[in-house]
KEMAR-344553 format. One line per 2 residues: number of its first residue (from 0); their letters; for each residue x, y, z of N, C-alpha, C. Coordinates in Angstrom, 1 decimal, padded with zeros to 4 digits. Each point is the difference from the previous one (the first is absolute). Example, Ala and Ser with C-alpha at 12.3 -4.5 7.8 and 13.67 -1.06 7.14 Angstrom:
// KEMAR-344553
0) as) 013.2:-005.7:007.8:-000.9:001.2:000.0:000.9:001.2:000.0; -000.4:001.1:-000.7:000.9:001.1:000.0:-000.8:001.1:000.8;
***
This chain:
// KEMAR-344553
0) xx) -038.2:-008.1:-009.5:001.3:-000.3:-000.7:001.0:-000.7:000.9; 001.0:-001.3:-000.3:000.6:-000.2:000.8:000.9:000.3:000.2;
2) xx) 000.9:-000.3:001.0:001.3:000.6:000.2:001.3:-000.5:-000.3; 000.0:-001.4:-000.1:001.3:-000.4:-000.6:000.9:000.5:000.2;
4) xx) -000.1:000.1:001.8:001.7:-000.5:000.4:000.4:-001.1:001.0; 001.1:-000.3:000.3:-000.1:-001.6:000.7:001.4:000.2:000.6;
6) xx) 001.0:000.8:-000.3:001.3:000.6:000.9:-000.7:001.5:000.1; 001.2:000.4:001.2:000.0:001.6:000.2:000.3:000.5:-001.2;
8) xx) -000.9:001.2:-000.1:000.2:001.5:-001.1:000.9:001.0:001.3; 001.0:000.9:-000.4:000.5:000.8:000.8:000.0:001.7:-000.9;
10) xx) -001.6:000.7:-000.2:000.1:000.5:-001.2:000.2:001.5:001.2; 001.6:000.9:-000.7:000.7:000.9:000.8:-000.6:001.0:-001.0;
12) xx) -000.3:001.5:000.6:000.0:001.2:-000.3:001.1:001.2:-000.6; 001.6:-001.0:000.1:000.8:000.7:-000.5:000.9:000.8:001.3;
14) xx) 001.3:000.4:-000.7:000.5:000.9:001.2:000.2:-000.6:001.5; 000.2:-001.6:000.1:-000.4:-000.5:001.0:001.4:-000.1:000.6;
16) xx) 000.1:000.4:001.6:001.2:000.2:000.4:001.3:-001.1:-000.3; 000.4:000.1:-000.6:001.4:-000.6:000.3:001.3:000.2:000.7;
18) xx) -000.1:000.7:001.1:001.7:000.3:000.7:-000.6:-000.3:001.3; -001.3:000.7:000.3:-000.1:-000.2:001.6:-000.6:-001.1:000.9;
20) xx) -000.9:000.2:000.5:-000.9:-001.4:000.1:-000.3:-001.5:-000.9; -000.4:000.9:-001.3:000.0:-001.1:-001.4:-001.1:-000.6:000.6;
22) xx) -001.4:000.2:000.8:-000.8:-001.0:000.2:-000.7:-000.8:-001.2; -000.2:000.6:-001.0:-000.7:-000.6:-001.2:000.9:-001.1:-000.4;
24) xx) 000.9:000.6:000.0:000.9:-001.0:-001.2:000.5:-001.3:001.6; 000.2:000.5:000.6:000.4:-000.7:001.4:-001.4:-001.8:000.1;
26) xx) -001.0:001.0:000.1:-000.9:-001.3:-000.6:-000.2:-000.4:-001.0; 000.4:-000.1:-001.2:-000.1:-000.6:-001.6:001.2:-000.9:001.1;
28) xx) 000.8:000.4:000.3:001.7:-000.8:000.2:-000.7:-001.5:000.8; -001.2:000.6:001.2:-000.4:-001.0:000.6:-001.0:-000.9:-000.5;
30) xx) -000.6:000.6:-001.2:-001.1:-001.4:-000.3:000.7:-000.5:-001.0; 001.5:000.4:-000.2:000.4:-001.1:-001.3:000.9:-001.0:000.6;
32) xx) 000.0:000.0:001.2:000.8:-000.5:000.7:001.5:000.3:001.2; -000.2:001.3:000.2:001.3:000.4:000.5:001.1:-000.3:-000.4;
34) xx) 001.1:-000.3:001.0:001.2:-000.1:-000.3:000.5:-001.3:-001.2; -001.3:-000.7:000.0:-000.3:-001.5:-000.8:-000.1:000.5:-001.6;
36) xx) -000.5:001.5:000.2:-001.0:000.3:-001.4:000.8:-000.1:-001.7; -000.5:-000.1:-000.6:000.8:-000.2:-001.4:-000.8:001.2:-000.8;
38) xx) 000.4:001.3:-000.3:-000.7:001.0:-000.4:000.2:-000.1:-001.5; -001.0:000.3:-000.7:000.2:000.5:-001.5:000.1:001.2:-000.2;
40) xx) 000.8:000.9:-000.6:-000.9:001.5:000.0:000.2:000.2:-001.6; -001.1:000.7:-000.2:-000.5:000.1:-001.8:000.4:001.7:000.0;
42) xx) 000.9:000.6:-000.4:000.0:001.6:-000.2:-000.3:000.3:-001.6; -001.2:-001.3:-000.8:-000.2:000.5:-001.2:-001.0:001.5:-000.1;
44) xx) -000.6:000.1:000.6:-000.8:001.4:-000.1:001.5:001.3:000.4; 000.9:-000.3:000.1:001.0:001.2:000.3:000.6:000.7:-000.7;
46) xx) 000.6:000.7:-000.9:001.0:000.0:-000.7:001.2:000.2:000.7; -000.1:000.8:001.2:001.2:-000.4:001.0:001.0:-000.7:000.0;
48) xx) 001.1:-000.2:-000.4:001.1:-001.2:-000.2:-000.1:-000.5:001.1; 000.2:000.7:001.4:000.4:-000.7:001.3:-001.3:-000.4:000.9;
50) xx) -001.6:000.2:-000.4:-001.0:-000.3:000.5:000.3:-001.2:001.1; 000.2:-001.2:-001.5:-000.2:-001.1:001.3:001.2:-000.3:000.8;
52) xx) 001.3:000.6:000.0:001.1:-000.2:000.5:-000.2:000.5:001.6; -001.0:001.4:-000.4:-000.4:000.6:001.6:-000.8:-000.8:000.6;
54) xx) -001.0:-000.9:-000.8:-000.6:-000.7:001.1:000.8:-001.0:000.6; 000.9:-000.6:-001.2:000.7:-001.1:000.8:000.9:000.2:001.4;
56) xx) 000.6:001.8:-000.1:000.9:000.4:001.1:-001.2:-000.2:001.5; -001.4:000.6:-000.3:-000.8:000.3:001.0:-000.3:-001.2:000.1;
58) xx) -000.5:-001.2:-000.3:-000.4:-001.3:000.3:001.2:-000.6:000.6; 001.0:-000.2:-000.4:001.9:-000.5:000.5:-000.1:000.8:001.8;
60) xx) -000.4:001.2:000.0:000.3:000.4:001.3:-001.3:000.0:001.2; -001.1:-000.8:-001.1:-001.4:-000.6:000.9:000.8:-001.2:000.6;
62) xx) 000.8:-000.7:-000.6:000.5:-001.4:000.5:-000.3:-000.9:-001.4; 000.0:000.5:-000.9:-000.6:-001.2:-001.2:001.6:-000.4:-000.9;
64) xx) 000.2:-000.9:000.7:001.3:-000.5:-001.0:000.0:-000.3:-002.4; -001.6:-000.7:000.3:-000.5:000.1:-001.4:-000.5:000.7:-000.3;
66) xx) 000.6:001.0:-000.8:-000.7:001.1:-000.6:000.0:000.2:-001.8; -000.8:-000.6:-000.9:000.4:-000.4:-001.2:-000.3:001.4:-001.0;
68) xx) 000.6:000.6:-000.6:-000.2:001.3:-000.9:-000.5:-000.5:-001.1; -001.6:-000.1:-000.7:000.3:-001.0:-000.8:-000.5:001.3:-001.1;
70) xx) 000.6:000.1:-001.0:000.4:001.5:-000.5:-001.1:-000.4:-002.0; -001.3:-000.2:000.2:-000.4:-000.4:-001.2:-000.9:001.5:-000.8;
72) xx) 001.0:000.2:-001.1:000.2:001.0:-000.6:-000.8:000.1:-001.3; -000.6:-001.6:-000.4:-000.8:000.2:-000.8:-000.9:-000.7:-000.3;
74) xx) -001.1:-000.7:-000.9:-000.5:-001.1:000.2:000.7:-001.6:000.0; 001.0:000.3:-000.9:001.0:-001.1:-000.5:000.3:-000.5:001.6;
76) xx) 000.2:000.6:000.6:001.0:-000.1:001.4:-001.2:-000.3:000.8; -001.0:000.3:-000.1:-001.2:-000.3:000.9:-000.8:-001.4:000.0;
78) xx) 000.7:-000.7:-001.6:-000.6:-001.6:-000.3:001.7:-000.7:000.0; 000.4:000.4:000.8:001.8:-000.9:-000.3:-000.3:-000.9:001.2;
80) xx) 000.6:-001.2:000.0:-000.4:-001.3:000.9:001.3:000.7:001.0; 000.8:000.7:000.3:000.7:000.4:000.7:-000.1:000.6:001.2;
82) xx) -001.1:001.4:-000.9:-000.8:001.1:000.9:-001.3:-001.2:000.9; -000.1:-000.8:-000.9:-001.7:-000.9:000.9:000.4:-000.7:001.0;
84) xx) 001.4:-000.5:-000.3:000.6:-000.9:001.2:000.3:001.0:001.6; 000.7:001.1:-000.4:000.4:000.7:000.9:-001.3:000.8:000.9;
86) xx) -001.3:-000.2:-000.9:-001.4:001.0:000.8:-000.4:-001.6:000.4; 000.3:-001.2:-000.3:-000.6:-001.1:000.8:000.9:-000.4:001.2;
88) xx) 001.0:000.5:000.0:001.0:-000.3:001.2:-000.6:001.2:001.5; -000.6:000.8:-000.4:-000.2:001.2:001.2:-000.8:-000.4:000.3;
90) xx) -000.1:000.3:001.5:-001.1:000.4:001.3:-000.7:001.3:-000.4; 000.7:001.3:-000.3:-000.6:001.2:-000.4:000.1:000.1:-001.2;
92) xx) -000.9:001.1:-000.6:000.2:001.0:-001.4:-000.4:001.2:000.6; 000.9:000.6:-000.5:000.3:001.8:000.6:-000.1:000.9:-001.5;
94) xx) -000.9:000.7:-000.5:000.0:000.8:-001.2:000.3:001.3:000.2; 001.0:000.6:-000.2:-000.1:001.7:000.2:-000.9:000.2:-000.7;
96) xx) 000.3:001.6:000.6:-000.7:001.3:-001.0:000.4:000.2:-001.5; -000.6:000.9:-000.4:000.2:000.5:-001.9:-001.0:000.5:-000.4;
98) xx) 000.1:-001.0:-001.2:-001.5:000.6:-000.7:-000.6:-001.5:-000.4; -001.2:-000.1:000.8:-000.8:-001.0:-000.2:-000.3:-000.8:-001.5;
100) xx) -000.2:001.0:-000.7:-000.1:-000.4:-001.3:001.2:-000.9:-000.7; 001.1:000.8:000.0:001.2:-001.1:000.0:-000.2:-001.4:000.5;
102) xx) -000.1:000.2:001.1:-000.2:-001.2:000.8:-000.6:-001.1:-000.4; -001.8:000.4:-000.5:-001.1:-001.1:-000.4:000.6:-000.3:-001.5;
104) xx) 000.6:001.2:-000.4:000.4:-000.2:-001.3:000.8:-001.3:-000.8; 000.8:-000.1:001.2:001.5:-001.3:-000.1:-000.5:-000.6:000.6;
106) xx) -000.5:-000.5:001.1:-000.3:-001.2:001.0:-002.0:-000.1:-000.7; -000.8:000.6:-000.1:-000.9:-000.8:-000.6:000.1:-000.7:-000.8;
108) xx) -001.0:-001.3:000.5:-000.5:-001.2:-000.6:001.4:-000.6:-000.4; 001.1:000.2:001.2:001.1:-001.3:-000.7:000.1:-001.1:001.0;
110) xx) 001.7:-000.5:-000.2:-000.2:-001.3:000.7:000.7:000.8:001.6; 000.8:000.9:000.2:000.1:000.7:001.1:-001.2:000.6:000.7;
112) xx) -000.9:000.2:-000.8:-001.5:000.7:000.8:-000.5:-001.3:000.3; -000.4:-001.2:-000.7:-000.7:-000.9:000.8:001.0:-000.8:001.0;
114) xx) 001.3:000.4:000.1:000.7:-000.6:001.1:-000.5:000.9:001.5; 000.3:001.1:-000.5:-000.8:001.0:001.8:-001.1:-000.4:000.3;
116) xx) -001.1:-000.3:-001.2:-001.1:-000.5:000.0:000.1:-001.2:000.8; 000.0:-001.0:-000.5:000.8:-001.1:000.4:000.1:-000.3:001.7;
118) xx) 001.5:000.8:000.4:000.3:000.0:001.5:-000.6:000.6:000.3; -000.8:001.3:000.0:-001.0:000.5:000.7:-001.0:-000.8:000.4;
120) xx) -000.4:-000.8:-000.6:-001.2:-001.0:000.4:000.4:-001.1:001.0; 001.5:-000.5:-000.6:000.8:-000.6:001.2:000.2:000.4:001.4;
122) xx) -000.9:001.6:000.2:000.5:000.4:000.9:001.3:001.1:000.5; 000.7:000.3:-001.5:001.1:000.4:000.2:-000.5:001.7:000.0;
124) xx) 000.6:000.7:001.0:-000.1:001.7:-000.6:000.2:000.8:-000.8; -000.3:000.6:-000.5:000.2:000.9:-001.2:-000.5:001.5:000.5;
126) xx) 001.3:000.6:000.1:-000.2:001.7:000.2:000.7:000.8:-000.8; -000.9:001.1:-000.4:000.4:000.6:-000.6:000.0:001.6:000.4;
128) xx) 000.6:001.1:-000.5:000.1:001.3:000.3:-000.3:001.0:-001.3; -001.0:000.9:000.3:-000.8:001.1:-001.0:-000.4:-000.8:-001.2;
130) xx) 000.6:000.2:-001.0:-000.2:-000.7:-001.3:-000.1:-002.1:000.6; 000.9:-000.2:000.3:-000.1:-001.5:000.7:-001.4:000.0:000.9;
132) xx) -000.2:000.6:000.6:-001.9:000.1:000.8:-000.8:-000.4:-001.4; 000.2:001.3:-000.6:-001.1:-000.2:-001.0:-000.2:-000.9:-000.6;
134) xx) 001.0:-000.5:-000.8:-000.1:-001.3:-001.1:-000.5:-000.9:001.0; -000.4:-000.4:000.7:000.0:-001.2:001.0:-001.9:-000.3:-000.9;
136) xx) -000.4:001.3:-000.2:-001.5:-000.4:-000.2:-000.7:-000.8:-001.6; -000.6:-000.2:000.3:-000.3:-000.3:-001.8:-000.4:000.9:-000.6;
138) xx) -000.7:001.3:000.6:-000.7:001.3:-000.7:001.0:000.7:000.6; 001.1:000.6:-000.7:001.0:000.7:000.2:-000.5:001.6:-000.4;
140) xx) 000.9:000.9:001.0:000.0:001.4:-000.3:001.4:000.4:-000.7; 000.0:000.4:-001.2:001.0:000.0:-001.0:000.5:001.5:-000.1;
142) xx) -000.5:000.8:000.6:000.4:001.9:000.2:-001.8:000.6:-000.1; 000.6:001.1:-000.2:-001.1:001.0:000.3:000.4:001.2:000.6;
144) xx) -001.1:000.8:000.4:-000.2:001.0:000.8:000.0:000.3:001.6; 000.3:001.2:000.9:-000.7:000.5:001.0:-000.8:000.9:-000.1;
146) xx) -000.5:000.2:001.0:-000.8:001.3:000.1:-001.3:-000.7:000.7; -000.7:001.8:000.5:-000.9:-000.9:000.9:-001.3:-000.6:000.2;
148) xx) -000.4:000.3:-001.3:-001.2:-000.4:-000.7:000.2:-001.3:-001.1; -000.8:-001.1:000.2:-000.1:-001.2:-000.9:-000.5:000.4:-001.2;
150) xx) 000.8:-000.2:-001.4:-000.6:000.1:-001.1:000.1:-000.8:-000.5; 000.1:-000.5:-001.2:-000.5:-001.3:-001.0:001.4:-000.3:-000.7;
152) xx) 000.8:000.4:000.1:001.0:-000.1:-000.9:001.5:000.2:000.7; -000.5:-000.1:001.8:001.0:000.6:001.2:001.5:-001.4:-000.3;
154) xx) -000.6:-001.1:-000.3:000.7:-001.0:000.0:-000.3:-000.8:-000.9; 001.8:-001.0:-000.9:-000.3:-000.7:-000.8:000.8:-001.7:000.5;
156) xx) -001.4:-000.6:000.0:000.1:-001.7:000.2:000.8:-001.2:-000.9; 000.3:-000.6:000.4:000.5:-001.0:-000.9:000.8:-001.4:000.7;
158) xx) -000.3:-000.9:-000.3:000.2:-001.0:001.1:001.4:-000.6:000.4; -000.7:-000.6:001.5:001.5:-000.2:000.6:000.5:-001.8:000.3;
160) xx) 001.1:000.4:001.0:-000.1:-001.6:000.0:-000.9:-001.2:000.5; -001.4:000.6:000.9:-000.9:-001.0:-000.1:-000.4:-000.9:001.7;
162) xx) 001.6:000.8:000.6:-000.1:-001.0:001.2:-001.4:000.3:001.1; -000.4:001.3:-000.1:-001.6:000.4:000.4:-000.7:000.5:-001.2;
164) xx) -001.7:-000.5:000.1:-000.9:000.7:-001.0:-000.6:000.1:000.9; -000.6:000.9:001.1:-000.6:000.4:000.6:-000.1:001.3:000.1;
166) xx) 002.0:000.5:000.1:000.0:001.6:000.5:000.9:000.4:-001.3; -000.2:001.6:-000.4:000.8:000.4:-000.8:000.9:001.2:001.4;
168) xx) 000.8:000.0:-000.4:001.4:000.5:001.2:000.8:001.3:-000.3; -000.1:001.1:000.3:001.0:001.3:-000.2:001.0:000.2:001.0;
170) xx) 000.8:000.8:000.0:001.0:000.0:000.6:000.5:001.6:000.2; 001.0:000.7:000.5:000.4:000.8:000.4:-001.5:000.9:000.3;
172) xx) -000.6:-000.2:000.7:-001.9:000.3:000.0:000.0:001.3:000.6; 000.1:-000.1:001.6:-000.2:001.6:000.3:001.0:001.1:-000.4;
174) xx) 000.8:-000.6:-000.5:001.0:001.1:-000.3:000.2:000.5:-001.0; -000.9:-001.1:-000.8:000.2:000.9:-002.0:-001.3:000.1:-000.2;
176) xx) -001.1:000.2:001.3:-001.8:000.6:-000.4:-000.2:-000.9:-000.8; -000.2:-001.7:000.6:-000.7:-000.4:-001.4:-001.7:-000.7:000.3;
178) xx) -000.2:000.3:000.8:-001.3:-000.2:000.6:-000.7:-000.1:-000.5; -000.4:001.3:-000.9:-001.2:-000.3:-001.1:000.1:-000.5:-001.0;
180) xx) 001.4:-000.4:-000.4:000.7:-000.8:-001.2:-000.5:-001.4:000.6; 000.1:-000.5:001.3:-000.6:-001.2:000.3:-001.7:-000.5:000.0;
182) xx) -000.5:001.4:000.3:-001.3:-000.3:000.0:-000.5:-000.1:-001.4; 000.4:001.1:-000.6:-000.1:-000.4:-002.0:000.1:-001.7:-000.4;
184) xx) 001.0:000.0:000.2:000.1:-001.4:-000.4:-000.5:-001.2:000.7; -000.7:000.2:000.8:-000.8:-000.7:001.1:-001.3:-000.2:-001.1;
186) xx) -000.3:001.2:-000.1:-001.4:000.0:-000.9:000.0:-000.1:-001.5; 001.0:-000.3:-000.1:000.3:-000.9:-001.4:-000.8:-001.4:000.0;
188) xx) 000.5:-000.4:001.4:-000.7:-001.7:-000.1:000.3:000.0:001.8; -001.1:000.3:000.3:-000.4:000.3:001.5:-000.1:-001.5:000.9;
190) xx) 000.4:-001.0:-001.1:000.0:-001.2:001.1:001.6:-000.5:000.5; 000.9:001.0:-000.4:001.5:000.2:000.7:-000.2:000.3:000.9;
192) xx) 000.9:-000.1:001.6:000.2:001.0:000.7:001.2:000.7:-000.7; 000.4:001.3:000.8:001.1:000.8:-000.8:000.7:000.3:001.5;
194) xx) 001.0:000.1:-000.3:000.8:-000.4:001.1:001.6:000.8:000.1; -000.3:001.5:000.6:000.8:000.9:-000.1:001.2:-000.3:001.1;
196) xx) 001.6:-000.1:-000.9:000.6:000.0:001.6:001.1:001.1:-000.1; 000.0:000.4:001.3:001.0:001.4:000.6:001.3:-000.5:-000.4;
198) xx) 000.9:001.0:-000.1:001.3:-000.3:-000.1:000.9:-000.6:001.5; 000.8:-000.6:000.3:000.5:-000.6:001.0:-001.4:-000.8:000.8;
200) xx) -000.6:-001.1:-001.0:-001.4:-000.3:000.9:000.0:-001.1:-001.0; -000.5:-001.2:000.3:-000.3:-001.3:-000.5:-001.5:-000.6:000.6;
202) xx) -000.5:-000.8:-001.3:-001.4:-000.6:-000.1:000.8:-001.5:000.1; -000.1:-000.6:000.8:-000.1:-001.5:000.2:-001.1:-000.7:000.1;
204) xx) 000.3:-000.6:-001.7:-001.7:-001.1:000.4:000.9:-001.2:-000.3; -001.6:-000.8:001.3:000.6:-001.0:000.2:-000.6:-001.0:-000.6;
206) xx) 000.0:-001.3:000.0:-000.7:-001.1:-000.9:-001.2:000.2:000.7; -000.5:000.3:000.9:-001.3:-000.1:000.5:-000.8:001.1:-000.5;
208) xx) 000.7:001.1:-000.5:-000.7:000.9:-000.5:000.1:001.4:000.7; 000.9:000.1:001.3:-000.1:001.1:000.3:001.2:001.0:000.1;
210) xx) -000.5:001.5:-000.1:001.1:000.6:-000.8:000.7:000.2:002.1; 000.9:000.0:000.1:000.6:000.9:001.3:000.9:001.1:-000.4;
212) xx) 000.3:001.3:000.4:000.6:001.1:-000.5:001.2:000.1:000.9; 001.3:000.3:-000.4:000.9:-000.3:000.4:000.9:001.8:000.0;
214) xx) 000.7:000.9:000.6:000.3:001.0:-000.2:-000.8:001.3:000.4; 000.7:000.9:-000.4:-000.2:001.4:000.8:-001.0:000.6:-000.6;
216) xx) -000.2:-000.3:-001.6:-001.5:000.6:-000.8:-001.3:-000.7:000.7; -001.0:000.0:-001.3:-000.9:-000.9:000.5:-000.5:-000.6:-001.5;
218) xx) -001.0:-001.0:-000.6:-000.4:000.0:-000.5:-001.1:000.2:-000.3; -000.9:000.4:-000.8:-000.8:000.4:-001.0:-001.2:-001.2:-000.5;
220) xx) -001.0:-000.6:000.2:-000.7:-000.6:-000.4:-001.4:000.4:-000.9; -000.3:000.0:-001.1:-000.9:000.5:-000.8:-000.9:-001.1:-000.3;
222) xx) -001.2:-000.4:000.7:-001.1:-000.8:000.0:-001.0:000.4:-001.3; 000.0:-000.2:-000.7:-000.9:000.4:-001.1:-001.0:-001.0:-000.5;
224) xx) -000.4:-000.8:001.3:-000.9:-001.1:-000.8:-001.9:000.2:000.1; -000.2:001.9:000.6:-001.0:000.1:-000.1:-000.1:001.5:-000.7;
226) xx) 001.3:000.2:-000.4:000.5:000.9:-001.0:-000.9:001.1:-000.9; -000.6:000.3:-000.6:-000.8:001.0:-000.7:000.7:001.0:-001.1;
228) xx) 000.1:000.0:-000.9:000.4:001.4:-001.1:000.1:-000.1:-001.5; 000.3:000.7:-000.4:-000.3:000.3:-001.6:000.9:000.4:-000.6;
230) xx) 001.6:-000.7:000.8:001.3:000.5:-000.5:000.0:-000.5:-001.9; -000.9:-000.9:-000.5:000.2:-000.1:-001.5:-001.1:000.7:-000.7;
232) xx) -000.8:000.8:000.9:-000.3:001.2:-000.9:000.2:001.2:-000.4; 001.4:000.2:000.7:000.5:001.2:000.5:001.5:000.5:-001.1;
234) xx) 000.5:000.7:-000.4:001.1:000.4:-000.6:001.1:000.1:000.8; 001.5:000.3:-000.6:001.0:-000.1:000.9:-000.7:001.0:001.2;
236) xx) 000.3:001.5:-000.8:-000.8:001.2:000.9:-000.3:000.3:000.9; -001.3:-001.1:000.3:-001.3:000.2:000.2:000.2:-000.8:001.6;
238) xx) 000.4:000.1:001.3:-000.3:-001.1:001.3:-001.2:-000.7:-000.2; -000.4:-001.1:000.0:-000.8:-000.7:000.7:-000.7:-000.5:001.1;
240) xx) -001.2:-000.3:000.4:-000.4:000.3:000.7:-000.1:-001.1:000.7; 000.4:-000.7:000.9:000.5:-000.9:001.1:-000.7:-000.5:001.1;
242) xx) -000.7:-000.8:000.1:-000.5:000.2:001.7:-000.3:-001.7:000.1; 000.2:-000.2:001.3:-000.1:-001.0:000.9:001.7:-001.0:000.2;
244) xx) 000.8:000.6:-000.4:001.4:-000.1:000.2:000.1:-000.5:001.6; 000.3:-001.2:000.3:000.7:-000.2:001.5:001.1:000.3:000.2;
246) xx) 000.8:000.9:000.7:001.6:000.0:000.5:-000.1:000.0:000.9; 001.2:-000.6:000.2:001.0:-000.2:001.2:001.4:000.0:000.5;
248) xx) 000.1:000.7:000.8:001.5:000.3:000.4:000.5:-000.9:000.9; 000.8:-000.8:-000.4:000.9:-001.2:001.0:001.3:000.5:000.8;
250) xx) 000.7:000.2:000.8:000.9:000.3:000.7:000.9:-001.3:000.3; 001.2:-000.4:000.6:001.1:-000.1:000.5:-000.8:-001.4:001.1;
252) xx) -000.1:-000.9:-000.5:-000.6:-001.0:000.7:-001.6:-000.5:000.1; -000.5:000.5:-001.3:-001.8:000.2:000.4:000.5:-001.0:-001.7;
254) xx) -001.4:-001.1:000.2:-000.2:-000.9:-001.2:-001.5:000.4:-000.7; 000.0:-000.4:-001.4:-001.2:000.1:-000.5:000.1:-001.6:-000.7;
256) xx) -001.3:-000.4:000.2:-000.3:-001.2:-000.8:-000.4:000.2:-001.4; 000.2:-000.4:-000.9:-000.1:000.1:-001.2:-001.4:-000.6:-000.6;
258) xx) -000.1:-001.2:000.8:-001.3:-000.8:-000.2:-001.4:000.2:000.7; 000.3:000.7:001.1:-000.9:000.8:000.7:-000.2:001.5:-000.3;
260) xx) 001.0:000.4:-000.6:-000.7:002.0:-000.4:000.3:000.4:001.1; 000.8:-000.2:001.0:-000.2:001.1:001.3:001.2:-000.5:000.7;
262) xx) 000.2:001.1:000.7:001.3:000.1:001.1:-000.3:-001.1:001.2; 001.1:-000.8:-000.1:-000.1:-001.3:001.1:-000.1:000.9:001.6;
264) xx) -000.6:-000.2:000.7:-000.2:000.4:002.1:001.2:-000.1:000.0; 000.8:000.7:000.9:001.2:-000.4:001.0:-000.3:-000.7:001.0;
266) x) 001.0:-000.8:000.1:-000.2:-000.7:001.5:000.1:001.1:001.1;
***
């Protein structure tokens, strides 16, 4: 499967510091251009009134003089030649958190989704946080379950914006037990990787294909391409029986190649 991406993905785990260090967001600030950067920020997955106003405060005090709130509330607003001009003027696209569903909901298949689309290929970055992680994928995770056993019905899919088909992407991971929710859904269609990320922790892939982990968590990589199980013969009920699952745990500076299946050597 390919990967189709050609700018940075900056897919965040949520909860990512904003007062102290800011290293996550500190780098989105640097690959969209620093002090030069022209940010978009999309707070449609939020209901939050003041969502993107906080990013704009935290981006303003990275050094980013353009910081554009671009506030598209419904589809109408998501195909306006207004909203397209203003996501073609940015170096970045910054998506909060919410609820993902919203999200794919308004911005799928319009003229604002093929504009990220679009600059992303141009090279431009596009990061996003919890719900903004997820939609990034084309096989989106739409809710579901925890707990610690994979069952058949742990999680419900529905597609996202498209900018990777390679990996399907969860978020707030070690901290809301969704592990076996990732491996479930791995074995739905085991030629994804699944790609769990910690809260205050970021997956950066790059046009070449490789993820680097950025933050205090780690991520989560679910290899399922030699995969094994009988999750569609199974009832909600009933676990499934799983085996040949590859994982991997990435840390704070460790890369995994996406095209290779395996954790890049350190220098």
């Amino acid at each position: 499967m390919t990967r189709r991406v050609s700018g940075p993905l900056l897919a965040i785990g949520g909860a990512e510091d904003k007062t102290r260090d800011r290293i996550i967001l500190r780098r989105f600030v640097e690959l969209s251009g620093g002090d030069e950067a022209r940010i978009a920020v999309i707070p449609t997955a939020s209901r939050i009134q003041d969502a993107g106003d906080q990013y704009r405060s935290i981006f303003g005090d990275l050094g980013v003089d353009h910081v554009d709130v671009v506030d598209i509330r419904d589809r109408s607003d998501a195909n306006d030649d207004g909203v397209v001009e203003r996501l073609e003027q940015s170096s970045g696209v910054f998506m909060t958190g919410g609820n993902q569903v919203r999200l794919a909901r308004i911005l799928g298949r319009t003229r604002s989704a093929e504009t990220i689309a679009n600059r992303n290929r141009d090279g431009v970055p596009v990061a996003g946080t919890s719900a903004g992680a997820s939609v990034m994928s084309t096989v989106m995770v739409a809710g579901g379950q925890s707990g610690p056993t994979p069952r058949q019905k742990m999680a419900k899919l529905s597609r996202g914006l498209g900018l990777i088909d390679s990996v399907i992407i969860d978020q707030h991971f070690t901290e809301r037990n969704r592990v076996s929710r990732l491996v479930a859904m791995v074995s739905y269609n085991p030629g994804l990787l699944g790609v769990g990320i910690d809260e205050d922790t970021a997956a950066l892939i790059s046009p070449d294909g490789v993820i680097e982990v950025i933050g205090r968590g780690s991520v989560l990589i679910v290899d399922g391409s030699r995969m094994q199980s009988d999750i569609e013969n199974v009832n909600g009920a009933t676990p499934p029986t799983i085996s040949n699952a590859v994982i991997h745990f990435v840390a704070e500076g460790g890369r995994y190649s996406l095209d290779e299946r395996n954790v890049v050597p350190q220098n």
